[in-house]
Rosetta silent file (secondary structure, phi, psi, omega in degrees, C-alpha in Angstrom):
SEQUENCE: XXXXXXXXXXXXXXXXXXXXXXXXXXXXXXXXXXXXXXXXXXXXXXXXXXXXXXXXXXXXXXXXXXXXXXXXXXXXXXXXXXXXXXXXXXXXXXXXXXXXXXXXXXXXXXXXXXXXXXXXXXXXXXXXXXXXXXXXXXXXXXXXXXXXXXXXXXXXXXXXXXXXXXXXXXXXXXXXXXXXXXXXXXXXXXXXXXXXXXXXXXXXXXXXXXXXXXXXXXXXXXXXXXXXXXXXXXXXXXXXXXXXXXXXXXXXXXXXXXXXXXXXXXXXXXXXXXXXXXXXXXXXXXXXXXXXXXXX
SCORE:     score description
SCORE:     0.000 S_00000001
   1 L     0.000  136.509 -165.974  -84.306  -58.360  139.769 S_00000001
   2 L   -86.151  157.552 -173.254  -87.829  -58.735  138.285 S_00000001
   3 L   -61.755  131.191  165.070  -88.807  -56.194  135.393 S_00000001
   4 L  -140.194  130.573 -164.259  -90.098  -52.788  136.883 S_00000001
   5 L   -69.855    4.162 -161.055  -91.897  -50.302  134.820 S_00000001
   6 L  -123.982  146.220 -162.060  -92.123  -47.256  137.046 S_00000001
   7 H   -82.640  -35.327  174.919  -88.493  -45.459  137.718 S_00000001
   8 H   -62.137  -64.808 -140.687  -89.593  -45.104  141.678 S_00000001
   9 H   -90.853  -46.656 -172.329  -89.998  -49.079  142.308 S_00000001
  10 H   -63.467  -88.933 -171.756  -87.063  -49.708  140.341 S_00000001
  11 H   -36.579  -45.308  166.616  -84.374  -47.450  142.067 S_00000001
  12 L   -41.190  -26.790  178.419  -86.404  -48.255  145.355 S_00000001
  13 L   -80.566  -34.211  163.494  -84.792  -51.777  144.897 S_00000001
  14 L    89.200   40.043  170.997  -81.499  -50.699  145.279 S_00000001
  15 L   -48.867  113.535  168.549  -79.656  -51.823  142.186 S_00000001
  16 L   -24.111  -64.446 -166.720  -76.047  -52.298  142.064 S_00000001
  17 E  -149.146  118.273 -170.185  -75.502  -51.148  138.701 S_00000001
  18 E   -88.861  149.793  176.433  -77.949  -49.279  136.175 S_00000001
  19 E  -124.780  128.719  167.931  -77.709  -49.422  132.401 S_00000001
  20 E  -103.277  117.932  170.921  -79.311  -46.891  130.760 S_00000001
  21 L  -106.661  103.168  175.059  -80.405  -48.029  127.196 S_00000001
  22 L  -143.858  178.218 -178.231  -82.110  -44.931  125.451 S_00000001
  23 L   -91.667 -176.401 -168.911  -81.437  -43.587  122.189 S_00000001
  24 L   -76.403  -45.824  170.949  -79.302  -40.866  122.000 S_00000001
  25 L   -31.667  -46.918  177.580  -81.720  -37.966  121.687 S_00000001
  26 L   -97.484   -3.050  174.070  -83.427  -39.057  125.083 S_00000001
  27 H   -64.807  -14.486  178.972  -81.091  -39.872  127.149 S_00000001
  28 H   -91.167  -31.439  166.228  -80.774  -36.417  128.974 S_00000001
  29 H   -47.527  -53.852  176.367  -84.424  -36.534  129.443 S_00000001
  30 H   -67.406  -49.339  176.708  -84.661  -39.819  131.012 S_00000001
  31 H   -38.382  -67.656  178.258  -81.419  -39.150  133.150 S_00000001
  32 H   -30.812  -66.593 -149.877  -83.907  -36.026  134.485 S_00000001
  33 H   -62.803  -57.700 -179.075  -86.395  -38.374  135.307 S_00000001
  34 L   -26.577  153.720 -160.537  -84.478  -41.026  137.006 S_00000001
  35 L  -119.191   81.249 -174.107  -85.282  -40.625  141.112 S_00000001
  36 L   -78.671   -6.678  166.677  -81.325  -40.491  141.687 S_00000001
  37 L   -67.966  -39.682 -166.878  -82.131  -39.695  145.538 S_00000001
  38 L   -97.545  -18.694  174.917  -83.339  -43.509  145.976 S_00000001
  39 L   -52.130  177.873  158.053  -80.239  -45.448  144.253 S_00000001
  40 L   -90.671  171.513 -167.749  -77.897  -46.335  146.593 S_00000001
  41 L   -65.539  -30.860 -173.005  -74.401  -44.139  146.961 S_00000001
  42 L   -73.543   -9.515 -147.205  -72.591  -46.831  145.859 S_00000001
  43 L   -91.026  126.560 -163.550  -74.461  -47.031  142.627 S_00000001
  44 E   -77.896  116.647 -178.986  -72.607  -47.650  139.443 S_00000001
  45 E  -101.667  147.792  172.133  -74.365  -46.018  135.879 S_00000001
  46 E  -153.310  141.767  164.163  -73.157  -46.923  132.709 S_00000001
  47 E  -107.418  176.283 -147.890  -74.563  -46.153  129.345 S_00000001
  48 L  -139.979   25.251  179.546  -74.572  -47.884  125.993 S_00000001
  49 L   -74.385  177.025 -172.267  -74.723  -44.909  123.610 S_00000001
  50 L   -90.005  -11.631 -177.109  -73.343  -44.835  119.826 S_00000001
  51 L  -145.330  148.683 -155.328  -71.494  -41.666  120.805 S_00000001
  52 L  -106.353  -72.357 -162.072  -69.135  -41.197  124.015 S_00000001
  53 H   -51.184  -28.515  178.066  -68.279  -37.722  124.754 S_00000001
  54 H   -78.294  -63.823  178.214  -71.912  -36.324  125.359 S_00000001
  55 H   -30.160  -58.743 -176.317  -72.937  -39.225  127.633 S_00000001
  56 H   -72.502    2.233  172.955  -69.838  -38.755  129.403 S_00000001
  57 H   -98.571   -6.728 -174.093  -69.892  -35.080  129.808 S_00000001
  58 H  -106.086  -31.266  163.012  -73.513  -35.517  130.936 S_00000001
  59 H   -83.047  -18.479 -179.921  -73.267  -37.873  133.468 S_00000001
  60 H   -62.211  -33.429  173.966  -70.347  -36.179  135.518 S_00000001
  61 H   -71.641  -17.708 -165.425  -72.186  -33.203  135.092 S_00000001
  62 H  -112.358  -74.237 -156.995  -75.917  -34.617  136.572 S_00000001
  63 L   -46.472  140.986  153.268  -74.699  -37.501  138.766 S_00000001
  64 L    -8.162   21.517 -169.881  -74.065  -37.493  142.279 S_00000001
  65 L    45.751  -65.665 -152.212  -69.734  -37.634  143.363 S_00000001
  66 L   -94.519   38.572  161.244  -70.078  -40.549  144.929 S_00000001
  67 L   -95.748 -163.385 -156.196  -71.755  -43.096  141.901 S_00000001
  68 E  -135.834  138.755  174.983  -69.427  -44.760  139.647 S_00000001
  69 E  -123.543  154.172  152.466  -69.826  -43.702  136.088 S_00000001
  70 E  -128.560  146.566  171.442  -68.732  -46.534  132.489 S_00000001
  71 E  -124.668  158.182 -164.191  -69.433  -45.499  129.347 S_00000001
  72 E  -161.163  156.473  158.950  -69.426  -48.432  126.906 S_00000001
  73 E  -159.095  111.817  178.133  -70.655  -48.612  123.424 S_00000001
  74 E   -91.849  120.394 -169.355  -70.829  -52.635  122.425 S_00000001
  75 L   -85.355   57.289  161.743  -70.526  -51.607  118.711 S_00000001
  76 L  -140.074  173.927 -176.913  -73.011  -54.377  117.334 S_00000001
  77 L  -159.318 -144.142 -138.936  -76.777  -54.859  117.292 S_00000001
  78 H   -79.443  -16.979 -144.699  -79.432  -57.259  116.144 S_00000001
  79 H  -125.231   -1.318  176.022  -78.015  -57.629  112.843 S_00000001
  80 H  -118.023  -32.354 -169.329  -74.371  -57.952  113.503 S_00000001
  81 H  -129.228   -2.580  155.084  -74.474  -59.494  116.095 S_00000001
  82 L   -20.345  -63.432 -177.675  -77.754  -61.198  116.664 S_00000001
  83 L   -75.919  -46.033  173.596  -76.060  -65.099  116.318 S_00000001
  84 L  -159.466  166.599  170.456  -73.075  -64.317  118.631 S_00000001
  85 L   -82.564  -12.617 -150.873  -70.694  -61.525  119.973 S_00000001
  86 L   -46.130  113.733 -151.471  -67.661  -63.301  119.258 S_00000001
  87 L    31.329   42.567  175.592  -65.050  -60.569  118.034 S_00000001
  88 L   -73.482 -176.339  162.648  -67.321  -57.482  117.663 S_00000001
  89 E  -101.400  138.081  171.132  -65.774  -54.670  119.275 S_00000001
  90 E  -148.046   86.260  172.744  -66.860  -53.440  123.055 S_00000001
  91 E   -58.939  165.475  157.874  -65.344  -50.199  123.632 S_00000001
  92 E  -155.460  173.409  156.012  -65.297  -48.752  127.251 S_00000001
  93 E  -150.518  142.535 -162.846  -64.105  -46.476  129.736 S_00000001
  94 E  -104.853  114.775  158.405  -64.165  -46.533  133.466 S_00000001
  95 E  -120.723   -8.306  134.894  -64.539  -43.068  133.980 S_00000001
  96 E  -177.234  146.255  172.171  -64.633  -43.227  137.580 S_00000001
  97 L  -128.879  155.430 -171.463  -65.017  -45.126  140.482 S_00000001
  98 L  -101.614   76.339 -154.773  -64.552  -44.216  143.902 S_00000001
  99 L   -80.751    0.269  158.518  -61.769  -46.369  145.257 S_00000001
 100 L   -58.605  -22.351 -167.441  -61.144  -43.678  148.059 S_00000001
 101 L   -52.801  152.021  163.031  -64.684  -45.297  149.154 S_00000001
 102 L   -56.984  -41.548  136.138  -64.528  -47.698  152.264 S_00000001
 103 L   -38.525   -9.501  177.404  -65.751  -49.742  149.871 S_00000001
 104 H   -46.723  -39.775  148.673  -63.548  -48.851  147.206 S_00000001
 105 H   -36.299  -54.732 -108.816  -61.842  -52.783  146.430 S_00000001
 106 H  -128.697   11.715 -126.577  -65.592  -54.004  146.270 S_00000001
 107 L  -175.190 -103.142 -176.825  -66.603  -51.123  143.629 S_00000001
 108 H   -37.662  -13.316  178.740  -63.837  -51.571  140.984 S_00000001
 109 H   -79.545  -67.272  174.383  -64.432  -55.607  141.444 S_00000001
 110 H   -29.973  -45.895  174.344  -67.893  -54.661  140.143 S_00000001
 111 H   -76.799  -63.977 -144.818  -67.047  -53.038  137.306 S_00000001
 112 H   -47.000  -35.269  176.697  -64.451  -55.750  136.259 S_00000001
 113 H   -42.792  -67.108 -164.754  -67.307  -58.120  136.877 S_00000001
 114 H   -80.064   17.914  177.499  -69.219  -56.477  134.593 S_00000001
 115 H  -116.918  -60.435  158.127  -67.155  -55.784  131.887 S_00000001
 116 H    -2.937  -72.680 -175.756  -66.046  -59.912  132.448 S_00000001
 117 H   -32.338  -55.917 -173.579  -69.451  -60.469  131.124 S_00000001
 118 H   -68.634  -61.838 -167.498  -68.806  -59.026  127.547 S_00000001
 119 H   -44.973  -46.023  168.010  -65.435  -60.373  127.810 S_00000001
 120 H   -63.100  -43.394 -179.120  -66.709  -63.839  128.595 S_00000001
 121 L   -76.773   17.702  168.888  -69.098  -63.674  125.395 S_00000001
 122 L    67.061   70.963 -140.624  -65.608  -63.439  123.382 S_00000001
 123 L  -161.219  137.461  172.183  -66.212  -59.869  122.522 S_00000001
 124 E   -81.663   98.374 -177.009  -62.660  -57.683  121.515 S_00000001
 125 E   -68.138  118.983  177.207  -62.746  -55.646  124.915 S_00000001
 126 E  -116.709  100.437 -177.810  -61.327  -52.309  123.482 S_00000001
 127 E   -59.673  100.712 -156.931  -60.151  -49.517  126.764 S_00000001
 128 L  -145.712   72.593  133.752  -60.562  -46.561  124.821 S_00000001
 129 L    41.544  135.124  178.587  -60.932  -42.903  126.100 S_00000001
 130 H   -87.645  -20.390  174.342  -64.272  -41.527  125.007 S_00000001
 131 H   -77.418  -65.941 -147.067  -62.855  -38.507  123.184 S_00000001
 132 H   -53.317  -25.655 -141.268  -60.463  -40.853  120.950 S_00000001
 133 H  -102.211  -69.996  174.080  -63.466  -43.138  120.545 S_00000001
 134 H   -74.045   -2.941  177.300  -65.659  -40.553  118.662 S_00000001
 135 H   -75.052  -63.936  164.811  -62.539  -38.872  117.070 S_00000001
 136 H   -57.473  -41.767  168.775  -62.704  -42.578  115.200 S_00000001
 137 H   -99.256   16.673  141.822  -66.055  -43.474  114.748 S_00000001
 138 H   -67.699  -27.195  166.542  -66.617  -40.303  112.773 S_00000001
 139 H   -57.917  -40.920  179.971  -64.736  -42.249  110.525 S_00000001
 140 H  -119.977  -65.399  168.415  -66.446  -45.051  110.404 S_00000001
 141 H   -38.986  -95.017 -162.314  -69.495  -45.258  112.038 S_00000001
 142 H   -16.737  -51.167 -172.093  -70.829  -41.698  110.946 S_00000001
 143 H   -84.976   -9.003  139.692  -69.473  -42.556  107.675 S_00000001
 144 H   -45.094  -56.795 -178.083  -71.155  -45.950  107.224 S_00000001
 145 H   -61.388  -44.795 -165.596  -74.325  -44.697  107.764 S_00000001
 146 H   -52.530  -55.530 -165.075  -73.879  -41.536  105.468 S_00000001
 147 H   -66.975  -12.556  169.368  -72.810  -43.840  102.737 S_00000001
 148 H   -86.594   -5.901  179.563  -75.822  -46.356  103.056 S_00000001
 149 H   -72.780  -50.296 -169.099  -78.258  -43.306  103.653 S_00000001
 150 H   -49.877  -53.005  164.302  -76.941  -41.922  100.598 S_00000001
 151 L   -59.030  -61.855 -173.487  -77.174  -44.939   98.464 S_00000001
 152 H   -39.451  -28.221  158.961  -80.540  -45.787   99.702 S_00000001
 153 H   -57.596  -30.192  177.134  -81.726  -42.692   97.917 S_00000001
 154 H   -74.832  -17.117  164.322  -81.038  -44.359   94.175 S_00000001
 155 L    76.800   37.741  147.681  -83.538  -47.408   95.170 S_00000001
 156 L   -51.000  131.947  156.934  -80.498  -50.190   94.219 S_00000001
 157 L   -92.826  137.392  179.008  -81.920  -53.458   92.859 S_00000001
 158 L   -89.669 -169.956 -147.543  -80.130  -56.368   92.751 S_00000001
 159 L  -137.409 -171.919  158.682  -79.592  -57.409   89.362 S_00000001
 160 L   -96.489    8.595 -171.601  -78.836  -61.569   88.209 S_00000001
 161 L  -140.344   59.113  151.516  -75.088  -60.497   87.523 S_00000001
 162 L   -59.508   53.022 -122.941  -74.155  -59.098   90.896 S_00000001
 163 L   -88.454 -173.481 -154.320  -70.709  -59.074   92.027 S_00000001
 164 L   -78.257  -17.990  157.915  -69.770  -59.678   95.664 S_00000001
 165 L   -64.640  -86.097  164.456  -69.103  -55.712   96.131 S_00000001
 166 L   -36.682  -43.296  150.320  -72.617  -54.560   95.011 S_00000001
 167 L   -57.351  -26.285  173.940  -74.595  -57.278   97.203 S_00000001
 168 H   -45.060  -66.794  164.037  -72.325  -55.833   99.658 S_00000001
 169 H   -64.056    3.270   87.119  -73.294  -52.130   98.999 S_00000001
 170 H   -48.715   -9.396  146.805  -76.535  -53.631   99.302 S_00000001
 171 H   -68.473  -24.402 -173.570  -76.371  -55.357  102.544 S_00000001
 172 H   -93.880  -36.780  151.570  -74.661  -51.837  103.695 S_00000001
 173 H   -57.314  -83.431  159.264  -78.372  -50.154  102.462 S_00000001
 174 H     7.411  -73.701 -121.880  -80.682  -52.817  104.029 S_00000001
 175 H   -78.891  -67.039  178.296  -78.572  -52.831  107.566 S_00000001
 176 H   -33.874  -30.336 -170.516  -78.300  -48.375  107.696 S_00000001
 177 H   -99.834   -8.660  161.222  -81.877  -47.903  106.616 S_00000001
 178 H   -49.686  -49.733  177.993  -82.954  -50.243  109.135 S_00000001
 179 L   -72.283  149.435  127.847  -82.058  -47.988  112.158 S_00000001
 180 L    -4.770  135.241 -166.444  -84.038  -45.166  112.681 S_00000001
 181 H   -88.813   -5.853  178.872  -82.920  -41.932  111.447 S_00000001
 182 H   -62.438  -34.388  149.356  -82.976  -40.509  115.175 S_00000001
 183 H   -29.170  -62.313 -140.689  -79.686  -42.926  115.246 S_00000001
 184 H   -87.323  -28.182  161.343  -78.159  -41.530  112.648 S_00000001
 185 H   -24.921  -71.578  175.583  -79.117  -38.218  113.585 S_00000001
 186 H   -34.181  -73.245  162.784  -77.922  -38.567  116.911 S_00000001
 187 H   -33.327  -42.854 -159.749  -74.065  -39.788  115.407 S_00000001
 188 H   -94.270  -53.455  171.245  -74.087  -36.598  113.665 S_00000001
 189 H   -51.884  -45.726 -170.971  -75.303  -33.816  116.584 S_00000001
 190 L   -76.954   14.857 -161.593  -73.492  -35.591  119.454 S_00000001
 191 L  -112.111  131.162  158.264  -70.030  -36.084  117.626 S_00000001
 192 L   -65.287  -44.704 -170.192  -68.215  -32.408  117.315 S_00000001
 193 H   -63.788  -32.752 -160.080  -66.627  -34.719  114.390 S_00000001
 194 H   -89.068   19.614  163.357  -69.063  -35.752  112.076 S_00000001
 195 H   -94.355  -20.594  176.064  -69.733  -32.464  110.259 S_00000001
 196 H   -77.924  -28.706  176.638  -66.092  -32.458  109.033 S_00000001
 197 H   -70.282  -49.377 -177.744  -66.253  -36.271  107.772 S_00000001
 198 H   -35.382  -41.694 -171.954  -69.732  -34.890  106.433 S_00000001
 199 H  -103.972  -18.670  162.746  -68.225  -32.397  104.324 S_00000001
 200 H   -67.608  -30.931 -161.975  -64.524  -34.620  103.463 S_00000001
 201 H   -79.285  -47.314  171.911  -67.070  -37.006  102.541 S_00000001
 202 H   -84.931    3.999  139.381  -68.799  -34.847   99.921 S_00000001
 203 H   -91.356  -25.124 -161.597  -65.173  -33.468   98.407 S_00000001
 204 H   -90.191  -21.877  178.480  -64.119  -36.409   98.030 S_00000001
 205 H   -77.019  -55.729 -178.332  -67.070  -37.697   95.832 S_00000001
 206 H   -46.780  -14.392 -173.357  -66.753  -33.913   94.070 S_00000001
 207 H   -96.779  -96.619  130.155  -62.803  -35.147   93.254 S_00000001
 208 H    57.710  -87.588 -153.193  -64.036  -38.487   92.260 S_00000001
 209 H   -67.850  -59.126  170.482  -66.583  -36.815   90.086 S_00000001
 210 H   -50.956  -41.541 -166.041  -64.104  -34.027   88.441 S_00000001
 211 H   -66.901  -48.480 -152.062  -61.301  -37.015   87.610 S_00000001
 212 H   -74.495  -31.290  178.089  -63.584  -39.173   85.937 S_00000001
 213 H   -63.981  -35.105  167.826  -65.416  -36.150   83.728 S_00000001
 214 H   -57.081  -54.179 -170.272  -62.001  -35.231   83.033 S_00000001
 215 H   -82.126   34.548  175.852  -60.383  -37.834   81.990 S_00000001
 216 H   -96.483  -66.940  173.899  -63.864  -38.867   79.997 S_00000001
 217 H   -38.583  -45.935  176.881  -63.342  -35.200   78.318 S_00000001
 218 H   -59.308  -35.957 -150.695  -59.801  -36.157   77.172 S_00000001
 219 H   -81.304  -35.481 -174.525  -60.205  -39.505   75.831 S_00000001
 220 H   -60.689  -39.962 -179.815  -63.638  -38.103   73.664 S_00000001
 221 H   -79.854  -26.489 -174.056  -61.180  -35.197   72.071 S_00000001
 222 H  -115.080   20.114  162.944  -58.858  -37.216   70.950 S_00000001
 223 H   -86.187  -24.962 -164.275  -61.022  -39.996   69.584 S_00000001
 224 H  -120.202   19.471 -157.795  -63.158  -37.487   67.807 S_00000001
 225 L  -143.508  104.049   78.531  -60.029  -34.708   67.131 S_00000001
 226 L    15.505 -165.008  170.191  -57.738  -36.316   65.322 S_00000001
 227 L  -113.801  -47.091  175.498  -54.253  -33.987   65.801 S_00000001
 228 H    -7.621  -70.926  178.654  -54.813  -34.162   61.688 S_00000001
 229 H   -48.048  -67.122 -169.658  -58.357  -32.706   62.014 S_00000001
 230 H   -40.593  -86.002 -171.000  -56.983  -30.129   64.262 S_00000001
 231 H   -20.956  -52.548 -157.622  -54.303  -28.898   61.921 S_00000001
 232 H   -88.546  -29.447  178.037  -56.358  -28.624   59.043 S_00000001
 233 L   172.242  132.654  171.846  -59.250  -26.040   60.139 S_00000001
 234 L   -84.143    9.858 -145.949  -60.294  -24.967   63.804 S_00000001
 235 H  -106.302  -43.841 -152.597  -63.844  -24.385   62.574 S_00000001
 236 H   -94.002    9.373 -162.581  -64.951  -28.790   62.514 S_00000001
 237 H   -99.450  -58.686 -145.752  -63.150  -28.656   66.921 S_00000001
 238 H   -57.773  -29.906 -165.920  -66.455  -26.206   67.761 S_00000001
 239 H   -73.394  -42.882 -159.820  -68.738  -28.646   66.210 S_00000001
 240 H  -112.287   -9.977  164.440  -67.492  -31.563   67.487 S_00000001
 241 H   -51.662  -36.317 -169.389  -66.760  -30.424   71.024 S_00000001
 242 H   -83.723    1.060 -152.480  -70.168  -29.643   71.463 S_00000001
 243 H   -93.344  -71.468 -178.271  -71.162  -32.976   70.363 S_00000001
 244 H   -31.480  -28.179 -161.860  -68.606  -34.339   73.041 S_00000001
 245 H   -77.386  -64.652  154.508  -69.955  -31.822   75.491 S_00000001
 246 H   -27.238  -58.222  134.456  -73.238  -33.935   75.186 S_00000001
 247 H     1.707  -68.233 -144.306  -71.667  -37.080   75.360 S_00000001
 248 H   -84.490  -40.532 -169.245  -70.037  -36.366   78.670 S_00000001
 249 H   -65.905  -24.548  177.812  -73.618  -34.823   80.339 S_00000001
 250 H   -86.278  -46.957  175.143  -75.479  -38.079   79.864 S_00000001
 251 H   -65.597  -60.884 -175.247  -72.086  -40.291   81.377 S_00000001
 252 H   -44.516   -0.313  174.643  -72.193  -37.417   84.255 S_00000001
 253 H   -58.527  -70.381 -156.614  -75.966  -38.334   84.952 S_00000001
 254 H   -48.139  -31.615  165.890  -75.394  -41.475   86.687 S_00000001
 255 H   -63.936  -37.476 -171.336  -72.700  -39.113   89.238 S_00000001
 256 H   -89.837    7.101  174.850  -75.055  -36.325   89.986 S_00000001
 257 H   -75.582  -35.225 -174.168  -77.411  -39.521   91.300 S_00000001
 258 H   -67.061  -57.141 -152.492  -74.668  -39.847   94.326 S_00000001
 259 H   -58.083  -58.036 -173.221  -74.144  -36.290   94.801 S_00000001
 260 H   -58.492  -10.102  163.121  -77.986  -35.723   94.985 S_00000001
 261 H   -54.329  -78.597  177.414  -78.113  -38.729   97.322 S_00000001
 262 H   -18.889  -72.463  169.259  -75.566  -37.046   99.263 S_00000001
 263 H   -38.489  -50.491 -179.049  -77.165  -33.482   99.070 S_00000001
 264 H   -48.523  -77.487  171.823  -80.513  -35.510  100.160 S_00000001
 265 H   -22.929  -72.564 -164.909  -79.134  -36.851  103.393 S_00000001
 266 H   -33.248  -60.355 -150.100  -77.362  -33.674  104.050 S_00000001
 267 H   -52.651  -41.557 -166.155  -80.983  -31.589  103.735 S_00000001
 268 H   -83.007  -43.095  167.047  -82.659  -34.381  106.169 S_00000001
 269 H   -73.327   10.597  174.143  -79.971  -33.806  108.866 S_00000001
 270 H  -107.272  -25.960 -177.733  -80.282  -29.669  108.694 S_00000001
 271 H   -55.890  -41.793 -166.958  -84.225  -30.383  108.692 S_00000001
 272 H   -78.051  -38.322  107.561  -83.772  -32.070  111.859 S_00000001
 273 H     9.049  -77.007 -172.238  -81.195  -29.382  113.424 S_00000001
 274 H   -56.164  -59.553 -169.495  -83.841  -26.784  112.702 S_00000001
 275 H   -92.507    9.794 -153.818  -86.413  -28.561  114.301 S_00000001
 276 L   -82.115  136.182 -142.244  -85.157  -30.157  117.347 S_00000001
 277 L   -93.178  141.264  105.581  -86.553  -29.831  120.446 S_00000001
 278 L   120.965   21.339  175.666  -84.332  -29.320  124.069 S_00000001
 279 L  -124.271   21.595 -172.308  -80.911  -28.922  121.957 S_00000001
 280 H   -55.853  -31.470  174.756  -80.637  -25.819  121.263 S_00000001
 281 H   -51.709  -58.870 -177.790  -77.133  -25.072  122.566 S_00000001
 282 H   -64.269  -48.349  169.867  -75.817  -27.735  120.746 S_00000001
 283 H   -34.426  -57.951  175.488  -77.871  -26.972  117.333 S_00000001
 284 H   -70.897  -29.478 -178.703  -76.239  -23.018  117.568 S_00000001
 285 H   -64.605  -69.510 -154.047  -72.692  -24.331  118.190 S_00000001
 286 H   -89.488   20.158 -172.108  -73.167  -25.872  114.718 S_00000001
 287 L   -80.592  -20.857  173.876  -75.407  -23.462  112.809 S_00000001
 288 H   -76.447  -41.253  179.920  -72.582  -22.097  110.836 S_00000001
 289 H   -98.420   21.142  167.079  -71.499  -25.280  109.182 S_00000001
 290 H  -100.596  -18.578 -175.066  -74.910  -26.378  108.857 S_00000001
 291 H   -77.358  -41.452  169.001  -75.719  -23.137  106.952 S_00000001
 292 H   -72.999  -29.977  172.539  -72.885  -23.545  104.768 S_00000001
 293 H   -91.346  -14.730  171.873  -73.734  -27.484  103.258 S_00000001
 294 H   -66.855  -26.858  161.059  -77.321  -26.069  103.056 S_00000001
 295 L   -77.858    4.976 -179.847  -76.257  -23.599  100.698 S_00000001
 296 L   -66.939    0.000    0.000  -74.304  -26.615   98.313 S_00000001
């Protein structure tokens, strides 16, 4: 089918099976738009978002009974996958076709076709339920980006003594700051998950942060405490504690640069919350925990 720019000429053509590629933010708008009167009945939609459960709660709710809805998310892009798919991940779910149809054989052969396709590019076909599918890539996804957002605030350089972890963590800044933040954005309003990895994610750097100040405190007292020292007059502990207290605020710099990464990110997804246009439902569901890391 030749490229057609106007949503009328296109659907007027009578497509088998539409893929909607929008970002996440726009996809209920463009779904509006679409002239869903001119597809044919038979017509299969499938989306390609980064998050499952909102597509799929949106088309069963707007589409027609009798189209066929897949939700898919081929979890690569230009930069992962750019040379070949060969053993990315390409979740899906058939969430329904209408094999009561007279047509019903002829319908499910379509999707198989078209899932073939992926399959055929050597791609790890993964059948996944769209709730289990963002219950997991809060995990991962969400939390990929956070941690390359996060970093990307400290301005890493590479250095001439790099190891293979730290170009890493710099390939993991590069690839996250690449997308758009309406991506990452997106991952965090449409996922009911990603405010709790959001906030595990920022304990776990606060535990992190407590062990190492601790045991930093310990090892400074008894290098500069002697048990000797001790024994002999408490009046030389106040003196040198506070010197240790110093000590430890200058190693604890280089810590509060994550957290304030961390904090940063946070601030730029509650900005975005605040201001967002045609989400308000969702935005109020979540106003309570957004209220609470804005006060951190």
């Amino acid at each position: 089918m030749s490229n057609r720019r106007d949503q009328y000429d296109f659907c007027e053509q009578h497509p088998d099976i539409v893929i909607l590629v929008t970002s996440i933010l726009s996809t209920e708008t463009v779904l509006a738009k679409l002239p869903l009167a001119s597809l044919k009945r038979s017509t299969c939609i499938v989306d390609v978002l980064s998050v499952k459960v909102f597509p799929k709660q949106l088309l069963l709710a707007k589409l027609p009974e009798h189209f066929d809805i897949v939700c898919t998310h081929p979890m690569f892009g230009v930069n992962s996958g750019g040379a070949s798919w060969k053993g990315l991940n390409f979740q899906y779910e058939v969430v329904r076709v209408n094999k009561d149809a007279r047509d019903g054989d002829t319908r499910m052969a379509r999707v198989q076709q078209f899932l073939k396709f992926f399959a055929d590019e050597q791609c790890n076909m993964v059948d996944m339920t769209c709730e289990d599918h963002d219950f997991l890539s809060a995990s991962s996804q969400f939390i990929t980006h956070t941690v390359g957002r996060t970093l990307g605030t400290m301005h890493l350089q590479p250095t001439p003594i790099d190891t293979k972890g730290y170009q890493a963590l710099l390939e993991l800044v590069r690839q996250t700051n690449t997308d758009s933040f309406d991506l990452y954005y997106g991952l965090f309003l449409y996922n009911q998950n990603a405010t709790d990895e959001l906030e595990r994610l920022e304990r776990g750097l606060e535990r992190v942060k407590k062990s190492l100040l601790s045991k930093l405190h310990d090892i400074a007292r008894e290098e500069m405490f002697p048990a000797s020292m001790i024994k002999k007059s408490n009046e030389p502990l106040k003196l040198v504690e506070g010197l240790a207290t110093s000590n430890l605020a200058a190693q604890a710099s280089h810590t509060r640069q994550a957290v304030t990464g961390l904090v940063d990110v946070q601030q730029d997804i509650i900005k975005s919350c605040y201001t967002c246009g045609g989400s308000g439902r969702v935005v109020h569901a979540r106003r309570g925990a957004l209220e609470v890391a804005l006060s951190v």
